[in-house]
ROMIDREN-654806 format. One record per residue (C-alpha): residue number from 0; x, y, z; residue in one letter. Coordinates in steps of 0.5 Angstrom, whole numbers, plus 500, padded with zeros to 3 digits. Each point is the difference from the previous one (the first is absolute). Example, Ala and Ser with C-alpha at 12.3 -4.5 7.8 and 13.67 -1.06 7.14 Angstrom:
     i     x     y     z   aa
     0   525   491   516    A
     1   502   507   498    S
This chain:
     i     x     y     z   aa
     0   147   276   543    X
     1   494   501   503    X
     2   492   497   498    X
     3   494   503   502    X
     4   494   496   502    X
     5   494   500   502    X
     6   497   497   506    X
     7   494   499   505    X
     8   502   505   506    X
     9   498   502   507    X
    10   502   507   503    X
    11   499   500   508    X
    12   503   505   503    X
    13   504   504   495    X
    14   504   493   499    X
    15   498   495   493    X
    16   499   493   501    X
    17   500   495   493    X
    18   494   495   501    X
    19   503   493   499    X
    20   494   497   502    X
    21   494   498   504    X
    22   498   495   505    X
    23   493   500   503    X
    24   497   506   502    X
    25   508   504   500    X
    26   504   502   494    X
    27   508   499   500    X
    28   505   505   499    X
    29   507   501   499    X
    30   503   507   502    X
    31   507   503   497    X
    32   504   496   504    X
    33   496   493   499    X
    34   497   500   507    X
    35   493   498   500    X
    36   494   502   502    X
    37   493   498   500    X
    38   493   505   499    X
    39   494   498   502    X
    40   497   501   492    X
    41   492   503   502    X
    42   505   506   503    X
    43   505   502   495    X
    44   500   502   493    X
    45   503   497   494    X
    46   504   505   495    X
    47   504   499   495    X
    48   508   503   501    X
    49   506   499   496    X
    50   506   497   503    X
    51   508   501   496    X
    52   502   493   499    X
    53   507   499   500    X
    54   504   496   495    X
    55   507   498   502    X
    56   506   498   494    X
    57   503   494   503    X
    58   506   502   502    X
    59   506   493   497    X
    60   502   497   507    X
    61   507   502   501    X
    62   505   494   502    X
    63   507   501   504    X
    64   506   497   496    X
    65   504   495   504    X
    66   506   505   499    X
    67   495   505   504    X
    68   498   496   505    X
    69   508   497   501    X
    70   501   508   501    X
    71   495   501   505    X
    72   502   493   504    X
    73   508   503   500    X
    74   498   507   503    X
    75   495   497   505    X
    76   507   497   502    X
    77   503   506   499    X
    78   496   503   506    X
    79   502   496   505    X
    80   508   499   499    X
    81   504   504   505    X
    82   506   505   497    X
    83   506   495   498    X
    84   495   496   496    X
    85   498   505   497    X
    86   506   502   498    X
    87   502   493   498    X
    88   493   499   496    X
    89   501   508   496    X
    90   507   496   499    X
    91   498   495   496    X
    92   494   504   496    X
    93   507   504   497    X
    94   504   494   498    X
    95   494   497   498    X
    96   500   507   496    X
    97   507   501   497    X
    98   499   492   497    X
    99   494   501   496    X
   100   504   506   498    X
């Protein structure tokens, strides 16, 4: 969802800048990225411009379940066992199978 909002503006060579404030004989802007810069305000011209204001759904946090993060734990072990021990371990995961059946 986009908001459109009407707001005091720089343009400096080609590129806008937001007025988001003054000090003194300077007024503070902030470009795109949200780098500031300083203009001297006797040399430049205010104008209103238009910015896109992006709203953002918050999104709910996702959590692992404790059976997910033991999975993640078995196979960063799995990574690191030679071949008899994994054939030991692929083993006990088919009885483990076969008794739950």
């Amino acid at each position: 969802m986009k908001q459109i909002e009407i707001m005091k503006a720089i343009i400096n060579n080609g590129t806008t800048y937001k007025v988001t404030g003054e000090k003194g004989a300077f007024t503070i802007t902030e470009d795109v990225n949200g780098k500031i810069k300083m203009f001297q305000t006797s040399t430049i011209e205010i104008v209103d411009a238009e910015f896109g204001k992006v709203k953002y759904a918050n999104k709910p946090s996702v959590k692992k379940s404790t059976m997910q993060n033991e999975i993640d734990y078995k196979n960063s072990k799995t990574a690191k066992m030679t071949n008899d021990e994994w054939e030991a371990y692929r083993k006990n995961i088919q009885r483990n199978v076969k008794s739950d059946n």
